[in-house]
N, C-alpha and C positions, 0 to 999 in steps of 0.2 A: 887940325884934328880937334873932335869938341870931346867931350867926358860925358856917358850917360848909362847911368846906372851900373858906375867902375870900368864900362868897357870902352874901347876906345873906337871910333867911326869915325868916316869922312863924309862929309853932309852929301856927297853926290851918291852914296853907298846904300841911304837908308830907301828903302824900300816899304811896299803896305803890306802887313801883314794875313797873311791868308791862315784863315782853316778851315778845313774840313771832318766832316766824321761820316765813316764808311758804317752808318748804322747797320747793318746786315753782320758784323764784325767786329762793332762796338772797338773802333779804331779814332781815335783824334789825330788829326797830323795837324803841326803847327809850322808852317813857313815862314822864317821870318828875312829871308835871304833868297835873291836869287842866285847869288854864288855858289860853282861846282861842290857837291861833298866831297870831301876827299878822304875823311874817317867817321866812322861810327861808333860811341861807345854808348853800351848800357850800363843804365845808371840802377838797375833793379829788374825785376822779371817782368814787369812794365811800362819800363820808361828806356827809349832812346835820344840821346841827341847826337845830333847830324854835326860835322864842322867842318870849314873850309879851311884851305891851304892857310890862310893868315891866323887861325884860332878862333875867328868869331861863329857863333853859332847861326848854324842855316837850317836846321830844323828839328823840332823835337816830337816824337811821337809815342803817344800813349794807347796802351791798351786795355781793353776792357772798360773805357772811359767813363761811359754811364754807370756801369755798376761799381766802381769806385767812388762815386759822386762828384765826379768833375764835369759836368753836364746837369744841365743848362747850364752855360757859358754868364757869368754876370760881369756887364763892360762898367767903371766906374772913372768918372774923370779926376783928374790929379788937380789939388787949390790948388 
């Protein structure tokens, strides 16, 4: 098991990262997991995340995304 960003993975687990935004809906879904959900909690009247049976997170989804300003997406690489 490696250590990244406090949570714990198995390097065959990591997956690419997917998102979408259902602009008609102003919806961001953020997948970072192709493992089953198996709970949902909201973390505010806009924000859910998804988690799998082991605790890591499988998706978090935001709403009204644009008009929060989280949109445009800016990717920045890590030194």
């Amino acid at each position: 098991m490696e250590r990244r960003g406090g949570s714990k993975f198995a390097a065959s687990e990591v997956t690419r990262m997917k998102s979408v935004h259902f602009e008609d809906d102003d919806i961001l879904q953020i997948r970072v997991s192709d493992k089953p959900i198996v709970r949902e909690i909201s973390q505010g009247w806009n924000t859910n995340v998804s988690y799998a049976e082991d605790g890591s997170i499988v998706e978090i989804v935001l709403l009204d995304a644009k008009k929060e300003g989280l949109l445009p997406l800016e990717f920045k690489r890590a030194a």
